[in-house]
C-alpha positions as CSV (number, residue, x, y, z in Angstrom):
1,X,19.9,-56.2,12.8
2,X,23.3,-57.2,13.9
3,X,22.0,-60.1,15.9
4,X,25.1,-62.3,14.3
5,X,27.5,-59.8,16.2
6,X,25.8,-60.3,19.5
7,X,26.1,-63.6,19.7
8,X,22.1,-63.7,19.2
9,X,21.0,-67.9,18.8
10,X,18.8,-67.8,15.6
11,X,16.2,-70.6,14.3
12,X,13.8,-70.6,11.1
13,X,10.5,-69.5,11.1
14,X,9.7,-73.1,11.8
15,X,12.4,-74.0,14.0
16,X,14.8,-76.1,12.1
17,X,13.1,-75.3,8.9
18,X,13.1,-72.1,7.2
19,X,15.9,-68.9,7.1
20,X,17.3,-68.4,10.5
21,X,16.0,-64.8,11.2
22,X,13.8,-66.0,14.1
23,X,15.4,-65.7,18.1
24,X,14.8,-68.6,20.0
25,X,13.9,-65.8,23.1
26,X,12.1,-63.1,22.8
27,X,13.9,-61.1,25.1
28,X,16.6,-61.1,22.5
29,X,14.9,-59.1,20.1
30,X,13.6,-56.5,22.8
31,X,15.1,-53.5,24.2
32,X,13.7,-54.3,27.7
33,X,11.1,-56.6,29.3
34,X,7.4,-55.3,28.6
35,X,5.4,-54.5,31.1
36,X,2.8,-57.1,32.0
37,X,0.3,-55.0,30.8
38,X,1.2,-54.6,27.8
39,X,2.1,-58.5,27.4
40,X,-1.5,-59.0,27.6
41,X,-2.3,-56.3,25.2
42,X,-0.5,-58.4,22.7
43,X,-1.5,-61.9,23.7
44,X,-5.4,-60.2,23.7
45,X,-4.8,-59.2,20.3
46,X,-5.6,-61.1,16.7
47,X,-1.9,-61.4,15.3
48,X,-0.2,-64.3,17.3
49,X,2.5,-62.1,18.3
50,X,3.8,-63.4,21.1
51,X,2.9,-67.5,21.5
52,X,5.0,-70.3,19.7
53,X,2.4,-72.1,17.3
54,X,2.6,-76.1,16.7
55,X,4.6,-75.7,13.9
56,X,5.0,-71.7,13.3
57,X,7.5,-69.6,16.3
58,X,6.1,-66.4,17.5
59,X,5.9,-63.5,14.9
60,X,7.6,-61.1,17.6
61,X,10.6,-63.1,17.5
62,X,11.0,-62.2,14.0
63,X,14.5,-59.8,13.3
64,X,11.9,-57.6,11.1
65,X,9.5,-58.0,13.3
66,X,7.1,-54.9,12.4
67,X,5.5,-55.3,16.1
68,X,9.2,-55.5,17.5
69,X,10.2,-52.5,16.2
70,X,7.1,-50.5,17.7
71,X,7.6,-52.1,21.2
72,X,11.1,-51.1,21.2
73,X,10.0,-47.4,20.2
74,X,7.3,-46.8,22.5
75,X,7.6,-49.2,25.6
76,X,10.7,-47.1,26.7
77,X,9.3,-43.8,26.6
78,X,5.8,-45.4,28.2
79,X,8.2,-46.8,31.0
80,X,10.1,-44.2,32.0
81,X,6.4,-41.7,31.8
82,X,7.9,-39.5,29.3
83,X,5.6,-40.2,26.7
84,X,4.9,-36.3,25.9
85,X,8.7,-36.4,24.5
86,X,8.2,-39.4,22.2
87,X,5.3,-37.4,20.9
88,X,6.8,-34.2,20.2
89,X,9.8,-36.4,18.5
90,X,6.8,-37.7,16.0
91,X,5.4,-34.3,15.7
92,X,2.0,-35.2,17.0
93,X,2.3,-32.1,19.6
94,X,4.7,-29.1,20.6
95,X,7.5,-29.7,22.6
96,X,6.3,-28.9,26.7
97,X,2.7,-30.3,25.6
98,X,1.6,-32.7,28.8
99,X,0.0,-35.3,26.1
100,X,0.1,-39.2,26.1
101,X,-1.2,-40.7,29.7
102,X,-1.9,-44.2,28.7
103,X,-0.4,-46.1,25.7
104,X,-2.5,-49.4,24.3
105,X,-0.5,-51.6,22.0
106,X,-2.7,-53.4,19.5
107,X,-6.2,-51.8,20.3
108,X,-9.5,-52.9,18.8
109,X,-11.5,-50.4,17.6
110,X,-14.9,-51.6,16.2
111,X,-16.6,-50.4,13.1
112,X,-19.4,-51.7,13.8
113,X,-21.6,-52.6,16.9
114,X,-21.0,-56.7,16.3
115,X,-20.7,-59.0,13.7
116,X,-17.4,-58.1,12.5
117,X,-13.9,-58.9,14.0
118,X,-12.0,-54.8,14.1
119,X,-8.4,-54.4,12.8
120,X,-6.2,-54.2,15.6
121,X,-4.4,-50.2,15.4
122,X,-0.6,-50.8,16.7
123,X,-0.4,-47.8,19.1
124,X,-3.0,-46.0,20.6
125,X,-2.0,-43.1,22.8
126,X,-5.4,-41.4,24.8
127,X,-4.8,-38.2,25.6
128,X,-5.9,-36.2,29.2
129,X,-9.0,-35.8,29.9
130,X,-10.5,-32.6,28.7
131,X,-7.4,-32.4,25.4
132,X,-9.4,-31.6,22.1
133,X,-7.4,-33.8,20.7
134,X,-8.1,-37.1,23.0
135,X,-5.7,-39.9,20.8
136,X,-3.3,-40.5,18.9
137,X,-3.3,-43.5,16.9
138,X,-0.2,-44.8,15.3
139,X,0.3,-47.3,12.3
140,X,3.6,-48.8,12.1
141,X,5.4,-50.2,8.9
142,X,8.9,-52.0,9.0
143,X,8.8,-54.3,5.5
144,X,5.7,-55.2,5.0
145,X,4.9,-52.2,2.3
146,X,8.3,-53.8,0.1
147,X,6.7,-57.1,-0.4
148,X,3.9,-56.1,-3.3
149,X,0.5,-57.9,-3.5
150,X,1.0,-60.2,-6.2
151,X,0.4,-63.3,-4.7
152,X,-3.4,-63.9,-5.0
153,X,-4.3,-61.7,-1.8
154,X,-7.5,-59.8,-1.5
155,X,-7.6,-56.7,-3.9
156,X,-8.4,-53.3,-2.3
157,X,-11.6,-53.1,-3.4
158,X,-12.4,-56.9,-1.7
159,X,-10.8,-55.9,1.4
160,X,-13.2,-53.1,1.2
161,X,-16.6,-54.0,-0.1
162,X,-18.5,-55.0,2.7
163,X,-17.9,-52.1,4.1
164,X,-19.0,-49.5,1.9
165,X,-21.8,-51.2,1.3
166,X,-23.2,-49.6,5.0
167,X,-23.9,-46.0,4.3
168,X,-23.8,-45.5,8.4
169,X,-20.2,-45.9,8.7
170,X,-19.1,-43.0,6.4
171,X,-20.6,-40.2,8.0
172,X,-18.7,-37.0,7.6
173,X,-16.4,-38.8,5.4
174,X,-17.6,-38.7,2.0
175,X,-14.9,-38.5,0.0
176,X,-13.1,-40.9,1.9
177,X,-15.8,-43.6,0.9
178,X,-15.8,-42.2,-2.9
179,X,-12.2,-43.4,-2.5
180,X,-12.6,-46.6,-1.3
181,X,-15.0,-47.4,-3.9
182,X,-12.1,-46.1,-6.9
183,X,-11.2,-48.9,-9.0
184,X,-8.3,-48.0,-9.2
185,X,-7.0,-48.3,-6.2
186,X,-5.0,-52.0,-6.9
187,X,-2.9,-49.8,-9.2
188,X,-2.4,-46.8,-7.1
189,X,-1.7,-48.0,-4.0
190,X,0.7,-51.1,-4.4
191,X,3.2,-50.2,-1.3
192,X,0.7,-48.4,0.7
193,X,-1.8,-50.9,2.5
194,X,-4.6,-48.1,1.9
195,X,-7.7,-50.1,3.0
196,X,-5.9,-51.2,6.5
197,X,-5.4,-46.9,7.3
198,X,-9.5,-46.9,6.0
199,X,-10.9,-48.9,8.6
200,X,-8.4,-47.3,11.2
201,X,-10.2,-44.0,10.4
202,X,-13.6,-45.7,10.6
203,X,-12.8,-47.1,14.1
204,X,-11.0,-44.3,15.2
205,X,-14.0,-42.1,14.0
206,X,-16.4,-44.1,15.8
207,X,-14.7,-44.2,19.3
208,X,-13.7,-41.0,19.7
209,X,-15.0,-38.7,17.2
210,X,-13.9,-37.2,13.3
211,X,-12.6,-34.2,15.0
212,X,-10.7,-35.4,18.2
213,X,-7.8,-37.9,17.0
214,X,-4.9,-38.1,14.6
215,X,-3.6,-41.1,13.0
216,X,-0.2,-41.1,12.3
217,X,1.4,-43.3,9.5
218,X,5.3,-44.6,10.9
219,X,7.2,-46.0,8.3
220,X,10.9,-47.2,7.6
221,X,12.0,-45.7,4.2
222,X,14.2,-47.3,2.0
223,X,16.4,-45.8,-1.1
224,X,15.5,-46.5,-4.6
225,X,12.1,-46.7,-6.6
226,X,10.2,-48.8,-4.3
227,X,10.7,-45.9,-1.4
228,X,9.9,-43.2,-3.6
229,X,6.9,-44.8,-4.3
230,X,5.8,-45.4,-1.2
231,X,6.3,-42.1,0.1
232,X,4.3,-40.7,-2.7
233,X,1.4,-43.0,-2.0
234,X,1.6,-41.8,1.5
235,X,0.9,-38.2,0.3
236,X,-0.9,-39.2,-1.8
237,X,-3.7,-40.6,0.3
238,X,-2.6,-37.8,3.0
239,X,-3.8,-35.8,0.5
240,X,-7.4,-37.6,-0.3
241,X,-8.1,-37.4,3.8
242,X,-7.4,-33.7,4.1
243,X,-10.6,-33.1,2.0
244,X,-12.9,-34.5,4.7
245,X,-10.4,-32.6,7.7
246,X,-9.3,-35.7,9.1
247,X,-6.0,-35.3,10.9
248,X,-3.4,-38.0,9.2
249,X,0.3,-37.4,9.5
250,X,3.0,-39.6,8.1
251,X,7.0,-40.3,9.6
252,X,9.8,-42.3,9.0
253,X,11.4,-44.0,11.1
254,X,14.6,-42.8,10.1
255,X,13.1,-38.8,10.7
256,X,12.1,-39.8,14.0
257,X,15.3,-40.9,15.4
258,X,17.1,-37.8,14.5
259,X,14.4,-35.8,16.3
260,X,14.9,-38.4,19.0
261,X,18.8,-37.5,18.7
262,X,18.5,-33.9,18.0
263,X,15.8,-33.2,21.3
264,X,16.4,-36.1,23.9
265,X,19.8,-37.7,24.0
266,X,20.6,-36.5,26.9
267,X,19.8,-39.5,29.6
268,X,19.1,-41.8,26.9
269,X,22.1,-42.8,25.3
270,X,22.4,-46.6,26.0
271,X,18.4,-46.8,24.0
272,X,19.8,-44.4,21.6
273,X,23.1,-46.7,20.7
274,X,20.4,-49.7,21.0
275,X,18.0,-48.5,18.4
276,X,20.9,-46.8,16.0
277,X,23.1,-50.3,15.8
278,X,19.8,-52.3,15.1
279,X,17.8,-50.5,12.5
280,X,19.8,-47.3,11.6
């Protein structure tokens, strides 16, 4: 992020305290202004994006802002109603498919009927009515996978055990619960946040069906051992969810914007230079 170059006014992650990688307006770390709607998508939601706390400033006004980064790659294309194109550029459909009629940043999808709060999926987009496929579901990754649990967090297995301890849930996914119940898991997935992409699968499963939405993983890569290993966990599980048919795709960042490039420059070349000189 070249916020330094732009003249952007930076503050800690409390205020005067902390290392000045926080904006001190929002608008400074967005592309455009977000739709109301989606502003209250985000102030509905569970992670404090968007509010100032007593002591804490808004995540969102974070410079690696992992919810930044996936307002400022799908608000645009949900602005201008040209969402089809975004999704061809992530491969979730052919190019000329008339996909992608309403976008939901930071949707709740329950796993259950009450009693437990749902993750919060980053993107949803649903589909017309009719498609086979009705949603798309997208998880999106900036630097959170680099920073490796070792700090005392929940282990995979924790994050997991009161849910596979309700058979209900798992239906038509098998193997995916035989996964979640690996003990192993700690050790084999210590970039990929594998229990998180679990209970999207649950909730997505439960709201629209095991056969009628893909989740897509969106991730920024990164040279060196840590992204190699990341990408291989992605396959890895990729891999595990193929054997109960669920759709689950993975991109990087950095393969999207070339698509993005390569298909629809033309028209978009101020969003283009935007995105290129502050992640690429």
């Amino acid at each position: 992020m070249r916020a330094k170059s732009r003249k952007t006014v930076l503050q800690g992650s409390e205020q005067t305290k902390g290392e000045e990688n926080y904006v001190k307006d929002l608008s400074d770390n967005l592309f455009e202004k977000m739709l109301p709607s989606h502003e209250d998508e985000f102030t509905a939601g569970n992670g404090n994006e968007l509010k100032d706390g007593d002591t804490l400033v808004a995540k969102a006004k974070a410079l690696h802002s992992s919810s930044v980064f996936c307002i400022n790659i799908f608000h645009y294309w949900d602005k201008k109603g040209e969402l089809d194109k975004l999704c061809h550029a992530l491969n979730l459909c052919n190019q000329g498919s008339d996909p992608g009629k309403n976008l939901m940043f930071e949707k709740k999808l329950p796993i259950f009927d009450s009693g437990k709060t749902p993750p919060n999926l980053d993107v949803v987009i649903e589909n017309p009515k009719g498609s086979s496929i009705k949603a798309y579901a997208v998880e999106c990754k900036f630097s959170e996978p680099y920073s490796k649990r070792e700090d005392g967090k929940q282990t995979h297995l924790n994050s997991l055990s009161k849910y596979v301890q309700d058979d209900s849930i798992w239906e038509g996914v098998p193997h995916l619960k035989q996964l979640s119940q690996a003990k192993n898991l700690q050790n084999d997935y210590q970039y990929l946040d594998m229990p998180q992409l679990v209970k999207h699968l649950l909730g997505l499963k439960r709201c629209y069906g095991k056969s009628s939405f893909r989740l897509l993983y969106l991730w920024y890569d990164v040279p060196g051992e840590e992204g190699w290993l990341h990408r291989k966990e992605i396959e890895q599980f990729i891999t595990h969810t193929k054997e109960d048919r669920l759709k689950v795709t993975a991109i990087s960042y950095q393969e999207l914007f070339a698509r993005l490039e390569m298909f629809y420059m033309d028209g978009n070349e101020e969003y283009m230079k935007y995105l290129l000189e502050r992640y690429f």
